[in-house]
C-alpha positions as CSV (number, residue, x, y, z in Angstrom):
1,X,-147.9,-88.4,-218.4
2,X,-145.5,-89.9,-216.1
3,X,-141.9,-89.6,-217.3
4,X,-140.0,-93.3,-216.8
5,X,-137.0,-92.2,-218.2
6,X,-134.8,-92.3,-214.6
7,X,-136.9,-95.4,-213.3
8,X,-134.8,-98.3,-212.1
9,X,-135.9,-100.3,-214.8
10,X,-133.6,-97.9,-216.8
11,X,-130.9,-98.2,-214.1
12,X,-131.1,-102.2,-214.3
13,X,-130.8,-101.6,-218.0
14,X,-127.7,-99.8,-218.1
15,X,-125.9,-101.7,-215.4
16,X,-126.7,-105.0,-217.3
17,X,-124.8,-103.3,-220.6
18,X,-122.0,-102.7,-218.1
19,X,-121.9,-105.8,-216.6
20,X,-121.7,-107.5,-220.4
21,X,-119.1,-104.9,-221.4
22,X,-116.6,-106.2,-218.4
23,X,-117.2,-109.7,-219.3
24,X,-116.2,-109.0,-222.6
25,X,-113.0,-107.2,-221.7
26,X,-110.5,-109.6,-221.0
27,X,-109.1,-110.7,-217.6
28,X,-105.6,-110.1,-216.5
29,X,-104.1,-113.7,-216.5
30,X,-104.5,-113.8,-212.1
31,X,-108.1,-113.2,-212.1
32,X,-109.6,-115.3,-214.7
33,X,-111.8,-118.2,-213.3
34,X,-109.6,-121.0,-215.3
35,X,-106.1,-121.0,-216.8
36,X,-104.2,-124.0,-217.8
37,X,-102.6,-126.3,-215.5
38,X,-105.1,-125.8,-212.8
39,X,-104.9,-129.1,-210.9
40,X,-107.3,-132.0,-211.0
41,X,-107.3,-135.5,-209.2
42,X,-110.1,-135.0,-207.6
43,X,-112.1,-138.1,-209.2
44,X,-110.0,-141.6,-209.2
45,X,-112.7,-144.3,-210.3
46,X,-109.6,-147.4,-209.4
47,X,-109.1,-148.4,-205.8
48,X,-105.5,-148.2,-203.8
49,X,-105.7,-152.1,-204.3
50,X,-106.7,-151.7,-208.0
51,X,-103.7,-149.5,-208.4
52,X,-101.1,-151.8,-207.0
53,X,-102.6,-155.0,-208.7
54,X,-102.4,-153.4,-212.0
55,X,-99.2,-151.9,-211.6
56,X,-97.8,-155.5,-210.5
57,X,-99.7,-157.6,-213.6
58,X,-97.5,-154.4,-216.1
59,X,-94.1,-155.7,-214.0
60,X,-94.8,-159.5,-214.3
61,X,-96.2,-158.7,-218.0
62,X,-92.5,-157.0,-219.2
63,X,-90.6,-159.6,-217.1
64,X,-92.7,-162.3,-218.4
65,X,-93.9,-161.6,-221.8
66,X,-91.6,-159.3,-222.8
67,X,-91.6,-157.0,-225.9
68,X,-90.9,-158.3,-229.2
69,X,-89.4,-156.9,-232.8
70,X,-87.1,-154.0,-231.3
71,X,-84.6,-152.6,-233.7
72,X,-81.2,-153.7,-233.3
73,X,-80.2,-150.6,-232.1
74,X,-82.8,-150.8,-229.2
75,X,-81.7,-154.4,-228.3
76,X,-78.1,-152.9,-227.9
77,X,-79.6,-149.9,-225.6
78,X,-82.0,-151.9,-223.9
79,X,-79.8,-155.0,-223.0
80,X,-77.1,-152.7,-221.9
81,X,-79.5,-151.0,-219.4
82,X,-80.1,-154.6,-218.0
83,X,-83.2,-156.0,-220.1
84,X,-82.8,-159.7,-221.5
85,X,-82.8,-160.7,-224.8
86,X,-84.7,-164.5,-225.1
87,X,-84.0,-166.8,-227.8
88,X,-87.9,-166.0,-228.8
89,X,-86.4,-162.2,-230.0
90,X,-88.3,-160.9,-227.3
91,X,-86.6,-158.8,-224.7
92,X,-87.9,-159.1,-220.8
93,X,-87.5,-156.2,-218.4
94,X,-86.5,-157.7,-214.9
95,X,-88.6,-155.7,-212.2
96,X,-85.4,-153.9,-210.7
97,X,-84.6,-152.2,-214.4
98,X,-88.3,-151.3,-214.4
99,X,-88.9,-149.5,-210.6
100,X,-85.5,-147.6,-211.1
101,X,-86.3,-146.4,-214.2
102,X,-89.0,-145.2,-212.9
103,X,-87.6,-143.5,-209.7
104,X,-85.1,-141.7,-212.3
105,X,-87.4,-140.7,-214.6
106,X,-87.7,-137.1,-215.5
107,X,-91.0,-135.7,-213.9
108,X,-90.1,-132.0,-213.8
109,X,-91.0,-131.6,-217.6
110,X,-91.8,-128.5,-219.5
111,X,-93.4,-128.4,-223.0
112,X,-92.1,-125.1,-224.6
113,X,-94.5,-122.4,-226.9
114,X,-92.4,-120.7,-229.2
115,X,-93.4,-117.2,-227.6
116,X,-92.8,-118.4,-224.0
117,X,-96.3,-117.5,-223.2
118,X,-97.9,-120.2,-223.1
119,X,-95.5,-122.7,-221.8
120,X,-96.9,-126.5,-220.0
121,X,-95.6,-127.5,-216.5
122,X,-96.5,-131.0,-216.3
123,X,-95.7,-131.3,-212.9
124,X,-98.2,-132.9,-210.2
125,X,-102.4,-133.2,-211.6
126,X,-101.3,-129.7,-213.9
127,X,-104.4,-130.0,-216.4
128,X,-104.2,-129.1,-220.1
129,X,-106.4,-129.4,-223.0
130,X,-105.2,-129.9,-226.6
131,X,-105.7,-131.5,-230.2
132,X,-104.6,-134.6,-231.6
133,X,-105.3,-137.3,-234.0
134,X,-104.8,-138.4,-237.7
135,X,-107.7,-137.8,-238.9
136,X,-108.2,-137.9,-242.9
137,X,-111.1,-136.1,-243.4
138,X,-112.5,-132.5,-242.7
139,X,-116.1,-132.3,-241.4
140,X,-118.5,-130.2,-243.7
141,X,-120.9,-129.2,-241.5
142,X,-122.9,-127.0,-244.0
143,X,-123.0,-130.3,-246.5
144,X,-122.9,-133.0,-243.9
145,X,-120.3,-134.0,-245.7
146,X,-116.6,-135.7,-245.0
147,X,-113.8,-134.4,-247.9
148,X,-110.1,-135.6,-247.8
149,X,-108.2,-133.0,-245.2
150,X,-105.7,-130.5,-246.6
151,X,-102.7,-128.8,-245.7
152,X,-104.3,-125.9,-245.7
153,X,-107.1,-126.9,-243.2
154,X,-104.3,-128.1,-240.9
155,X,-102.4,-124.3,-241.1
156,X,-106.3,-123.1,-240.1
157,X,-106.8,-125.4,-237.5
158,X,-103.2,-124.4,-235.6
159,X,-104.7,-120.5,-236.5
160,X,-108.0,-121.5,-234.6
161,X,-106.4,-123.3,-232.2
162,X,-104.2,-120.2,-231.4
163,X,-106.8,-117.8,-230.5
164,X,-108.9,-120.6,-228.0
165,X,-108.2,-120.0,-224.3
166,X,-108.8,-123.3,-223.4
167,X,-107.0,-125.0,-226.1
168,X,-103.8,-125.6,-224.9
169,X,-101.3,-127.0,-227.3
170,X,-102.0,-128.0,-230.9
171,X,-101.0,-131.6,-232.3
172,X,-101.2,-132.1,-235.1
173,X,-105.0,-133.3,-236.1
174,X,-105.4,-134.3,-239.1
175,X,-103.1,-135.6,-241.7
176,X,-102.5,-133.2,-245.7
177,X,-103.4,-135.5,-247.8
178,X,-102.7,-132.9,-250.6
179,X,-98.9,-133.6,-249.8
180,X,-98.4,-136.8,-251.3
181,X,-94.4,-137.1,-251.0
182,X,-94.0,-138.3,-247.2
183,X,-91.3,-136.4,-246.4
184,X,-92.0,-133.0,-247.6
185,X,-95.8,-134.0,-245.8
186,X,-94.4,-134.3,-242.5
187,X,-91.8,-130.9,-243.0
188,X,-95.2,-128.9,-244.1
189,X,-97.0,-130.6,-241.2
190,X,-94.6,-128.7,-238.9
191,X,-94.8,-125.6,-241.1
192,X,-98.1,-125.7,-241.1
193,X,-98.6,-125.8,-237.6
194,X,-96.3,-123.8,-236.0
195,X,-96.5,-120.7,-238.5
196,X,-100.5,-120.7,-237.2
197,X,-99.3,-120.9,-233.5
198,X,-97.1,-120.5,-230.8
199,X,-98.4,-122.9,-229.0
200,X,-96.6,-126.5,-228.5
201,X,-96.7,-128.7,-231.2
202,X,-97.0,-132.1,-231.5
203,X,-95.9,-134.3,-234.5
204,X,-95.1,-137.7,-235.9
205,X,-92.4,-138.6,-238.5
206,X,-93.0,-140.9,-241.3
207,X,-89.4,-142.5,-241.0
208,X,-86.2,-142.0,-239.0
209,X,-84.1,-140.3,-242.3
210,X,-87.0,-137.6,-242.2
211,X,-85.6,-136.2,-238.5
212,X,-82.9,-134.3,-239.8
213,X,-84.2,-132.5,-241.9
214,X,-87.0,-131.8,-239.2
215,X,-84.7,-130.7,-237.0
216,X,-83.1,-128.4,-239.5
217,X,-86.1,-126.7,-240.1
218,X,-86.9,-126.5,-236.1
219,X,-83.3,-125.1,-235.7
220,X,-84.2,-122.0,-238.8
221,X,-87.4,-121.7,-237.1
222,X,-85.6,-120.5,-233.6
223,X,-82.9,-119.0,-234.7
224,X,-80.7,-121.4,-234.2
225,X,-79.4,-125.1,-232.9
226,X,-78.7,-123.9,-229.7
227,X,-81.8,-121.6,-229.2
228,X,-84.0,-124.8,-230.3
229,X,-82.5,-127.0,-227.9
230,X,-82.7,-124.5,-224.9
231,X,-86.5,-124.3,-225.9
232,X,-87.6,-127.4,-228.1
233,X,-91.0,-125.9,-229.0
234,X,-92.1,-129.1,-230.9
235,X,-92.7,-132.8,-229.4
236,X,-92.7,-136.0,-231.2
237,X,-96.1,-138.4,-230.6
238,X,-94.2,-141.3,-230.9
239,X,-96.4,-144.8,-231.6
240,X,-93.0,-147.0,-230.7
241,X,-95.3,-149.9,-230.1
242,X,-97.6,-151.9,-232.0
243,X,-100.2,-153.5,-229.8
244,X,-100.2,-156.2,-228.0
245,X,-96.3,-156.2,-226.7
246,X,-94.6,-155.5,-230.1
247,X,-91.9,-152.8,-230.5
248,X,-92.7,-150.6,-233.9
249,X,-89.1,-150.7,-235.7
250,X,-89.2,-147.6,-237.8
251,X,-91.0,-145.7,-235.1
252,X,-88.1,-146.4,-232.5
253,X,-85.4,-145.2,-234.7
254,X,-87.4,-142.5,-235.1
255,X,-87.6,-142.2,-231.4
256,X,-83.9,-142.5,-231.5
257,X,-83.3,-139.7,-233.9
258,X,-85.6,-137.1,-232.1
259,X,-84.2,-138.2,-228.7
260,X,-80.6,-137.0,-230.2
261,X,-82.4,-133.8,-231.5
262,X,-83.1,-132.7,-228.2
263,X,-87.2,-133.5,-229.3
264,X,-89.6,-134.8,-226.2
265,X,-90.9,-137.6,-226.5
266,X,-94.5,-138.3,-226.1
267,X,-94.5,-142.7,-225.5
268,X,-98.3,-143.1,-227.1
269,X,-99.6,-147.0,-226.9
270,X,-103.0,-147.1,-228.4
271,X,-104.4,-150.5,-228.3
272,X,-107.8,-151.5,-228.5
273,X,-109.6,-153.1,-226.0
274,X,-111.6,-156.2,-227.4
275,X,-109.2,-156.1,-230.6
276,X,-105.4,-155.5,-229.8
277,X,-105.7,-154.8,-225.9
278,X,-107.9,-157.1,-223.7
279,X,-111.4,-156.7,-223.6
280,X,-111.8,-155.5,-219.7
281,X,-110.9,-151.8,-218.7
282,X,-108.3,-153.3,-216.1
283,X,-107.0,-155.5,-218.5
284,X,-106.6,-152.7,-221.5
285,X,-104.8,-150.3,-218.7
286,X,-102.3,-153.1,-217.7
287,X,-101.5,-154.0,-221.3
288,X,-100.6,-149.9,-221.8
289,X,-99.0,-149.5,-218.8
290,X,-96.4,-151.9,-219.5
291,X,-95.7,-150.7,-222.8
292,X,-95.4,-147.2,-221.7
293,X,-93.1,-148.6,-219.0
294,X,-91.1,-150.5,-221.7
295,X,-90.9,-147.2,-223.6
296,X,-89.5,-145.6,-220.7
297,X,-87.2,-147.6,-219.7
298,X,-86.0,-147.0,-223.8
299,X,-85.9,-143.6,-223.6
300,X,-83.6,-143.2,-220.6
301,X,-81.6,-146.3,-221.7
302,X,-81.1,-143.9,-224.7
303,X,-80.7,-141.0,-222.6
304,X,-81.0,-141.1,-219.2
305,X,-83.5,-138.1,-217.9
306,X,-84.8,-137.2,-221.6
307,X,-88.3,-135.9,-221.3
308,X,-90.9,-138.4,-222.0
309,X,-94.7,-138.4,-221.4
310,X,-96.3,-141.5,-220.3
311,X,-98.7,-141.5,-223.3
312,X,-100.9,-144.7,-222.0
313,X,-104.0,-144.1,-225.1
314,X,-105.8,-147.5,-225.0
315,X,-109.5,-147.1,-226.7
316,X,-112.6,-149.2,-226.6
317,X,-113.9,-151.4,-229.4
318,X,-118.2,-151.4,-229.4
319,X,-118.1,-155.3,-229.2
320,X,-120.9,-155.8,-231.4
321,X,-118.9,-154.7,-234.6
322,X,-115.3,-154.4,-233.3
323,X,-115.5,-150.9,-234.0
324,X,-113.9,-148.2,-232.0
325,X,-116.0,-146.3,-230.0
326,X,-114.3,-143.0,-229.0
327,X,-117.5,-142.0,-227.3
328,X,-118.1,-144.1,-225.0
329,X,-118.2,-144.2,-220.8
330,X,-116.0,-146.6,-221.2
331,X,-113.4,-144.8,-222.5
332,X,-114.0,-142.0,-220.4
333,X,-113.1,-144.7,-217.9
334,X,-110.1,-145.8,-219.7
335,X,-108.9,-142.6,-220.0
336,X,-109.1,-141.6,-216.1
337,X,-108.1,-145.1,-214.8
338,X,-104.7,-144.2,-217.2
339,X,-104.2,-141.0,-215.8
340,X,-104.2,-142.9,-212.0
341,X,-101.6,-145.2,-213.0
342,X,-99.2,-141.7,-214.1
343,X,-100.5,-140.2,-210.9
344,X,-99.3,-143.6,-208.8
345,X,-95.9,-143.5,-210.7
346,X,-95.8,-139.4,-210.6
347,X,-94.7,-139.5,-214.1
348,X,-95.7,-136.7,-216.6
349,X,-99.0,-138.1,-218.7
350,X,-101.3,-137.9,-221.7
351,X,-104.4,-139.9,-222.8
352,X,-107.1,-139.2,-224.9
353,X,-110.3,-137.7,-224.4
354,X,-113.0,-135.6,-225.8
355,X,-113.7,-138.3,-228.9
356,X,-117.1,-138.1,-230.6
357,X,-118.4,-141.4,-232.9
358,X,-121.0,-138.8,-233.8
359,X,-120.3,-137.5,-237.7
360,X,-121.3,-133.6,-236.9
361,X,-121.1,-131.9,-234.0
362,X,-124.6,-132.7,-232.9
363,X,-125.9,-133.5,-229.3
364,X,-124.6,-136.8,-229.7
365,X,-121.2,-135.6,-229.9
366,X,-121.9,-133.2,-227.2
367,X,-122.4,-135.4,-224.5
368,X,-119.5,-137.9,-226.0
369,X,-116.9,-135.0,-225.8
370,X,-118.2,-133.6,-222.7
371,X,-117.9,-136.8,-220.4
372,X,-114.6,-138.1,-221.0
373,X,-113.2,-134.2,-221.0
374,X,-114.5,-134.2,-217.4
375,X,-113.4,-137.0,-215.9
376,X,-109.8,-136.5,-217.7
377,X,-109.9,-133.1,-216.2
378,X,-111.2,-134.4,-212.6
379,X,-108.5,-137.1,-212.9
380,X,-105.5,-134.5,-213.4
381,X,-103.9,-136.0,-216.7
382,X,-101.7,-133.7,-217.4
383,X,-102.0,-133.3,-221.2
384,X,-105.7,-134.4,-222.6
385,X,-105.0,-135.4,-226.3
386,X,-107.6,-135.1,-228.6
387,X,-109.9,-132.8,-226.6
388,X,-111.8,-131.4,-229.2
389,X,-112.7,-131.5,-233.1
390,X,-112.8,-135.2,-233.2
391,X,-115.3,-136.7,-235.6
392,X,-115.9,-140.5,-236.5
393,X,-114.2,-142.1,-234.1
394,X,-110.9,-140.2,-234.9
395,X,-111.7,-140.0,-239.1
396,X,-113.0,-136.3,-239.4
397,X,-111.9,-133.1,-237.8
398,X,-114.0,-130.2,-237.9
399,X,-113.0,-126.2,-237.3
400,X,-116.5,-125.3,-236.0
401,X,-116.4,-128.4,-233.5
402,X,-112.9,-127.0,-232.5
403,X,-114.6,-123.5,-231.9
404,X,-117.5,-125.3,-229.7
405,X,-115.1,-127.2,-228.0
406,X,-113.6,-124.2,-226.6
407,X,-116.4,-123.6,-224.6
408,X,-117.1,-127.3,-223.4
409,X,-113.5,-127.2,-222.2
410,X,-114.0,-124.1,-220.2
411,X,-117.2,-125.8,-218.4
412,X,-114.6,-129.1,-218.2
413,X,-111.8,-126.9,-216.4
414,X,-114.2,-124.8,-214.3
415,X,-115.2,-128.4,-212.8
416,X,-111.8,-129.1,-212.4
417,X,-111.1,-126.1,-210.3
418,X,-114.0,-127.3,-208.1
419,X,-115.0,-124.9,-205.1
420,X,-113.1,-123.4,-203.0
421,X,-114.4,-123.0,-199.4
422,X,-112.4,-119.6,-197.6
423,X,-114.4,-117.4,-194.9
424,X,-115.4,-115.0,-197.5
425,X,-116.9,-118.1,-199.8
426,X,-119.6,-118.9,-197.0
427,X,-120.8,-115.8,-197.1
428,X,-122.7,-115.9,-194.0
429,X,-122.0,-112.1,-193.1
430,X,-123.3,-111.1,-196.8
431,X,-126.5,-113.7,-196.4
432,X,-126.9,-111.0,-192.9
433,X,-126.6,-108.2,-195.0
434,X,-129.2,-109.4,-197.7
435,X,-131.7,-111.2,-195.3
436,X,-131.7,-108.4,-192.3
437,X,-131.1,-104.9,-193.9
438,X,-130.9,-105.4,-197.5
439,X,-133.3,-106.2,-200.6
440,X,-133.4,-109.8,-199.7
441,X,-131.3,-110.5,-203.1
442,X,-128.3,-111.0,-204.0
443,X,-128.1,-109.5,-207.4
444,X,-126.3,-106.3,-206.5
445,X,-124.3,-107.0,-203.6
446,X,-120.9,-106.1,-203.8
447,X,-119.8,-109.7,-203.5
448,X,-121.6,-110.7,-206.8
449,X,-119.9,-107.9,-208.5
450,X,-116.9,-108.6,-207.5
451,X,-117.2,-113.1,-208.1
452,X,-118.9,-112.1,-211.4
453,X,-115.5,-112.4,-213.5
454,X,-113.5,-114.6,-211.1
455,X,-115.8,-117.7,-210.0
456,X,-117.7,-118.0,-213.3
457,X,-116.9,-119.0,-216.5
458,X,-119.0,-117.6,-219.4
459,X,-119.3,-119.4,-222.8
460,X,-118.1,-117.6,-225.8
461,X,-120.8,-119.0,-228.7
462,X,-122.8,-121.3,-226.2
463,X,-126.4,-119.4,-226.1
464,X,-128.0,-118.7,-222.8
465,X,-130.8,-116.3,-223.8
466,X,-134.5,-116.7,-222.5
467,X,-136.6,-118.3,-225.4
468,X,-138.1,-114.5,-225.9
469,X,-134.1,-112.9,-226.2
470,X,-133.4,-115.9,-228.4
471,X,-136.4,-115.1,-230.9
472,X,-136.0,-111.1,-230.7
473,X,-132.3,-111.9,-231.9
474,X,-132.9,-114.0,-234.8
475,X,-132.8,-117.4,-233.2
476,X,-129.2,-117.8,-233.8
477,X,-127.8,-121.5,-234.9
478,X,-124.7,-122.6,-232.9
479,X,-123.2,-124.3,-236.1
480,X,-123.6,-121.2,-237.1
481,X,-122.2,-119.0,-234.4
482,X,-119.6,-121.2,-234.5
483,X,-118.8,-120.8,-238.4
484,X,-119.0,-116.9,-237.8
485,X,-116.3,-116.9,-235.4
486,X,-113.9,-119.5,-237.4
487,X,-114.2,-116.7,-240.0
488,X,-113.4,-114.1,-238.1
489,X,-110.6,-115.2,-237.0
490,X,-109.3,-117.0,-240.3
491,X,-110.0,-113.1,-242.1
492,X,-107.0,-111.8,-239.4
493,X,-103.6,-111.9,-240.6
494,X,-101.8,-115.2,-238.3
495,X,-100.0,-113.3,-235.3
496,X,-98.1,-116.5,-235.6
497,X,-96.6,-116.4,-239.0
498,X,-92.5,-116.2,-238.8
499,X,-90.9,-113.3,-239.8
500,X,-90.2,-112.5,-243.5
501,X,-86.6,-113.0,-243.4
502,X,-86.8,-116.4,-241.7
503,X,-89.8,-117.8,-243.8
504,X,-88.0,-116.5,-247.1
505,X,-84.9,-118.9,-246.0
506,X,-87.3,-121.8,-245.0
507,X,-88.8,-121.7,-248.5
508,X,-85.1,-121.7,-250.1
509,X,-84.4,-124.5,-248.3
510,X,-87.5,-126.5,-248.4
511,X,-90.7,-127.3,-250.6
512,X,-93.5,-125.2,-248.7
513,X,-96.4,-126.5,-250.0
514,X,-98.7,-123.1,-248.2
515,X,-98.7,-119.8,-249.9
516,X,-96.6,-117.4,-248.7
């Protein structure tokens, strides 16, 4: 009998457990394949031409149109930096106010973690993946079912959210509708959040008299005022307009208040295209454009140089029913048409992306998150809002879709890195090798071992078994995979949570709705 225990086939064997052991070992930060703010801008689906006449219909549109229903303290700010008031109530932003406000505009912005680890540079086509949303249901994948979202799912979603590579920054997703007082709902919102992760945060405030007390908690949460305003660690989403070309009162003194705190500002228009933005792409992008320009020139009339992201989020309306459809090419189009304008201004930006009208995360909602997370990432927005999670056209957020989304965004930024082309990368001396003298394969060379971690990205639940691996194994469920992993890392302690001291004088002060 012929012994086969030193064959190669045993050889192969071993060095395939090796090879799986090093992937699963993580990379030091410099090697890995992708890493946030890799830049993008590769893909730019509006023309030079298309640029220019868009960003001249925004001008005419503010010096024209104008904005209506700004609070009286934003008619004082605005007409002092130069805008004019009309006997209509609406104020009209000459063309001059409008380009130098942009040519002074902040662009060297930095979103702060908490930990300093994981810090954003928004600077040039810098790419970053994220959450965001209101949604007020969770997703029940095991009962295809939608329940009202909890406090308690948000706090789990910030604790999933900090353990995803590609997950960026957490805003908030979803809204507790356990919480009924408003304030004490938007104070645990921030709790909630930022004792899951150290990530940035983003978050909205029900009305202007809630910011102080915000900010009180921020400053206990860093130590102290000083240490939160050398490293605000939470940003405000700010909806300051209502579409079309209306101001939203209470959210500008909001805007106001958080500006004073020292919070950035995130300038988010979200009209509708085909309900409360015009019907055609072009049309939806000038309509946000100028309001996000309006905004701007706010914010620096308030205080010049305060960091603001030019939060252009128009979505698309399925014509047939007016509903919104998250989903869709077009807004995938929307979406990277936006992030040109930011580009053509060089001005910090955010849109959304990564939507799914699908109910579950299905393969529906694959390919609805996948194409618009693409072609934000190949555009270069700098902060892609909503990139995973999203149910219903914004309605339902799910943990497990969160998990899968992970791996869709690594694919996403692995396209964004694109190829690199050096001397090494043509490999014509290692084709020599393997065609002249070698085994006429490339599986062992020594440049495959060594691109093995660094060019390619490897999904952490995706499956990629042959059909015969897949069976031998059980025939795993991704929903399933998925659920296993959010419950793994939900059964480890938060690596987030604040220290005893400082969460013990947090409760004394304000009504935590979370277990301590």
């Amino acid at each position: 009998m012929t012994d086969h225990s030193n064959t190669p086939t045993s050889i192969r064997s071993g060095g395939r457990a090796a090879r799986r052991a090093a992937r699963a070992a993580p990379l030091a930060d410099h090697l890995r394949p992708i890493r946030p703010g890799m830049s993008g801008g590769t893909y730019a689906p509006l023309s030079a031409e298309g640029v220019e006449r868009i960003h001249r219909a925004a001008l005419d549109a503010l010096a024209e149109i104008g904005l209506a229903d700004a609070p009286q303290s934003g008619i004082a700010y605005l007409t002092q930096a130069g805008a004019v008031l009309g006997d209509d109530g609406r104020l009209r932003f000459p063309h001059a106010l409008v380009e130098d406000t942009i040519a002074a505009a902040n662009r060297q912005i930095t979103l702060m973690s908490r930990d300093g680890a994981h810090d954003l540079d928004l600077s040039g086509t810098r790419v970053h993946y994220g959450t965001a949303g209101a949604a007020v249901h969770m997703v029940d994948v095991d009962g295809r079912t939608y329940r009202e979202s909890t406090l308690q799912d948000l706090h789990d979603a910030a604790r999933i959210a900090d353990r995803l590579d590609n997950i960026h920054f957490l805003q908030r997703p979803m809204v507790a509708r356990d919480v009924l007082d408003n304030l004490e709902m938007d104070l645990n919102t921030i709790y909630a959040c930022c004792s899951g992760t150290t990530k940035h945060v983003g978050t909205s405030f029900t009305e202007p008299s809630f910011v102080p007390h915000a900010l009180e908690l921020l400053h206990l949460m860093a130590g102290s005022e000083e240490a939160w305003r050398a490293r605000p660690f939470v940003s405000n989403s700010n909806c300051f307009v209502v579409p079309p070309m209306k101001f939203a009162t209470e959210s500008c003194q909001v805007m106001e208040a958080c500006i004073e705190g020292g919070m950035p500002i995130l300038l988010l228009s979200a009209g509708q295209a085909g309900a409360t933005a015009p019907a055609p792409i072009a049309g939806a992008i000038v309509q946000a454009v100028a309001e996000c320009l309006a905004g701007l020139v706010y914010v620096n009339a308030v205080k010049p140089g305060h960091p603001a992201i030019f939060g252009t989020w128009p979505f698309v309306s399925d014509l047939r029913t007016g509903a919104m459809s998250g989903g869709s090419g077009e807004q995938a189009l929307l979406t990277a048409g936006c992030s040109q304008m930011h580009k053509f201004y060089g001005l910090p930006g955010g849109s959304a992306a990564g939507i799914a009208d699908a109910k579950l995360p299905d393969m529906q909602a694959g390919w609805e998150q996948a194409t618009s997370n693409v072609m934000a990432g190949l555009s270069g927005l700098n902060m892609v809002y909503e990139a995973a999670g999203m149910h219903a056209s914004l309605l339902g957020f799910c943990h497990e879709s969160l998990i899968l989304g992970d791996d869709l965004i690594g694919q996403a930024l692995r396209c964004v890195r694109g190829i690199e082309v050096t001397e090494d990368a043509v490999s014509l001396e290692t084709i020599r090798s393997v065609c002249l003298d070698g085994p006429g394969h490339y599986l062992g060379s020594v440049q495959t071992l060594q691109l093995m971690q660094t060019e390619y990205v490897y999904p952490a639940v995706a499956d990629r078994t042959s059909p015969k691996e897949w069976a031998e194994i059980g025939k795993p469920d991704l929903i399933a995979q998925a659920r296993a992993r959010k419950e793994a890392i939900l059964a480890d302690r938060a690596s987030a949570r604040l220290d005893p001291d400082t969460d013990a004088l947090i409760r004394s002060r304000f009504n935590i709705h979370l277990v301590a």
